[in-house]
N, C-alpha and C positions, 0 to 999 in steps of 0.2 A: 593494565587494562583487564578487568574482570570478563572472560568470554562465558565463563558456566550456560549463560541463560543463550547464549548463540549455540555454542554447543549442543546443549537440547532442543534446541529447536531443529539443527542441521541434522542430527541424530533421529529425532524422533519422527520427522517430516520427511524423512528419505529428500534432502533439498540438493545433496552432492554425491557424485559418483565418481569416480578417475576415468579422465579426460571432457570432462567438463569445459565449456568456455565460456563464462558466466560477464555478464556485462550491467555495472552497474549506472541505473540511473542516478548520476551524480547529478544534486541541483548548486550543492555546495552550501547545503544548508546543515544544521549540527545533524542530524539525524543520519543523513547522506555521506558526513564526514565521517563518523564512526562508523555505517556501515564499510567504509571502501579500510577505514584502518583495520577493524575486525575481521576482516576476510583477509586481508590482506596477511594476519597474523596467524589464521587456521590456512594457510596457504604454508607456510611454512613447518604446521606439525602434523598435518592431517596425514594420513597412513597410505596418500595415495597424490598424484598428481592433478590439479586440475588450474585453466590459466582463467586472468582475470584483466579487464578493462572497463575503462570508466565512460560515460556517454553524459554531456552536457547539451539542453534544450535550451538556445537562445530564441527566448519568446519575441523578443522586437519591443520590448516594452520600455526599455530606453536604448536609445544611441548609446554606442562606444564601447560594445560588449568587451570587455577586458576576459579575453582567456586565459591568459596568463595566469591571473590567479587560479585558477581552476586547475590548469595545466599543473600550476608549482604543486601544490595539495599532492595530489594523485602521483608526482614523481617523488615524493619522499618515499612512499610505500614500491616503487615501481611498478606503479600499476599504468597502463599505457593511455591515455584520453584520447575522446573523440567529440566532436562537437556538428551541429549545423543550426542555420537560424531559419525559423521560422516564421511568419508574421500575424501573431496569434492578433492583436487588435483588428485588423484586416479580416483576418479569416472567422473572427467572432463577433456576429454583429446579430444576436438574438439573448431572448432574456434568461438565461441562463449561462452563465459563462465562464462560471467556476466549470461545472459540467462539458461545454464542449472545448474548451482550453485543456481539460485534463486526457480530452479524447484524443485532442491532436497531440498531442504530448506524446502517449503511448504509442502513438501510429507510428509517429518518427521514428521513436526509440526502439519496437519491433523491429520496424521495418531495414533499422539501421544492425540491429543486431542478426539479422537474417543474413544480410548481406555483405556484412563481416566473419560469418562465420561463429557466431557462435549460437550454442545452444540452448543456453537461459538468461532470462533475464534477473538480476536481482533489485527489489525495490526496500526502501528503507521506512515501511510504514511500522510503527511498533506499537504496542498493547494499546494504547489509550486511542491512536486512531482504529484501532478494531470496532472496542467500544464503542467510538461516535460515530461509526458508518453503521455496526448495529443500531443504536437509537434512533439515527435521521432516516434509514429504510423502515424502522418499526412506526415513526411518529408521521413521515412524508407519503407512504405507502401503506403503509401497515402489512411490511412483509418482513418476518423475521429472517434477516440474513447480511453476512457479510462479507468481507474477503477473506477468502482459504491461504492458508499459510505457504500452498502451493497449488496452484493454478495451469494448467493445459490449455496452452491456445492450438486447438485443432488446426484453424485455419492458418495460422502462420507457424507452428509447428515449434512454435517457444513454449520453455517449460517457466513460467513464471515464482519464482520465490520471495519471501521475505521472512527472511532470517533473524530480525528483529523483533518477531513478536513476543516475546517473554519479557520483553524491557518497556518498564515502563517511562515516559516520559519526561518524567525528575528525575531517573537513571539515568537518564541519555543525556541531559543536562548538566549532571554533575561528571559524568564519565568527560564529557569534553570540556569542562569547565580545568579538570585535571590533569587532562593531556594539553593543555594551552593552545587548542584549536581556536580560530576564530573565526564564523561561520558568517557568508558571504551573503549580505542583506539579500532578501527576497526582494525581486523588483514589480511582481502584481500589485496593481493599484487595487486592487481590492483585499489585499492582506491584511486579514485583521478586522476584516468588516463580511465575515459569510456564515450562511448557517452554519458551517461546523466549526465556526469561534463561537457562536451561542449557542449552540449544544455545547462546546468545551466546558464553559461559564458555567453553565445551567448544572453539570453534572458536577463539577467541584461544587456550588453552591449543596445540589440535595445530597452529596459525599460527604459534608461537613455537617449532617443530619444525619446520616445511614452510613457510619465508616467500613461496611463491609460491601457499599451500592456498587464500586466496582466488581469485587472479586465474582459477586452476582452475577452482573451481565454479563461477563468473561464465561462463567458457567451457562449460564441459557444459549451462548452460541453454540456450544457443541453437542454435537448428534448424542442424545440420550436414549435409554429406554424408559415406558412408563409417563412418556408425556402426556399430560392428559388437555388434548387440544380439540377443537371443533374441526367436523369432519370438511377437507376442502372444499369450497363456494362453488356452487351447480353454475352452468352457465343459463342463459335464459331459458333455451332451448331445452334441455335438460330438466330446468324444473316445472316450465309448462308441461315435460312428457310426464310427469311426474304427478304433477293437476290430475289432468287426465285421468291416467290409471287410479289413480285414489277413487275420482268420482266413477268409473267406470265398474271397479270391484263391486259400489254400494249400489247398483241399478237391478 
């Protein structure tokens, strides 16, 4: 298992300290499965102590949740699992549901990591989902921004990471294709049918036009000098005082 690009990231992100008790969102999909083996494996060389456990969100999306499989995963590395079900169809009943499926998701897992005793969480979002949460806020919003590679939840006092972001996506694919992982089918009826499978599409298609369009937006997310951007949007209020004084100079 190649770690270099976790390594920089863990290093460069200040993401670990000694006594850390870091709890990962396992969904048991390949991205999830490599985060909990690569930790699992800088748990063993890293210059200093810190523990780790795994946490599974049973959404309610089909009967029979098997934990087992979940469970076996996480005990080859001995890494400890945890689970509870929630009833996201039940609890999601407005038109957006990628969005508050993923809200209740966190809540649990927070909430579950507080009260276990540890102090971060780790998620398994890597490079290319950076990317399409920059796009989808840039083109849904028109706000440039996306998730930090480490995140402060004030109010519940988790320190959020994701250790994965230097890997891109056909890395993560191939890395578990190698380790003979097999990663445990997503059960969202909507997988595979949400904006950020077409922004995926979309961005491979203008990548195979612009073979540098990633390395790009990977660069426009981070803090530069020299930007040269339009000065923040007055509120109404603001630029009504601003009428005003204009015509009031010229009187």
């Amino acid at each position: 298992m190649d770690l270099g690009k976790i390594w920089r990231a863990v290093i460069e992100f200040d993401m670990l300290k000694a006594g850390d008790r870091v709890l990962i969102g396992f969904s048991g999909g390949k991205d999830s499965m490599l985060l909990t083996a690569a930790l699992a494996e800088l748990q063993r060389h890293a210059p200093f102590r810190f523990e780790l456990g795994a946490f599974t969100v049973d959404t309610g999306f089909v009967p029979g949740f098997d934990g087992e499989k979940y469970q076996s995963f996480c005990r080859r590395f001995s890494v400890p699992w945890y689970s509870e079900r929630i009833n996201v169809p039940e609890l999601v009943k407005d038109n957006s549901p990628c969005y508050s499926c993923a809200y209740f998701r966190r809540a649990v897992l927070n909430r579950n990591a507080r009260e276990r005793g540890f102090n971060k969480v780790a998620l398994a979002h890597h490079g290319d989902d950076a990317v399409e949460t920059f796009v989808i806020n840039l083109f849904t919003s028109g706000q440039q921004r996306t998730f930090c590679p480490v995140t402060e939840l004030s109010r519940s006092g988790i320190t959020v990471i994701r250790p994965l972001v230097y890997y891109r996506e056909a890395e993560i694919e191939k890395e578990v294709a190698e380790l003979g992982f097999e990663p445990i089918k997503n059960p969202c009826p909507y997988d595979g049918n949400t904006v950020r499978q077409r922004v995926k599409e979309d961005l491979a298609e203008w990548n195979s036009r612009y073979p540098e369009l990633y390395a790009h937006l990977a660069a426009a997310m981070r803090q530069q000098q020299g930007m040269e951007l339009w000065p923040q949007k007055l509120t109404k209020e603001e630029l009504v005082d601003k009428f005003h004084a204009f015509w009031k100079d010229r009187q």
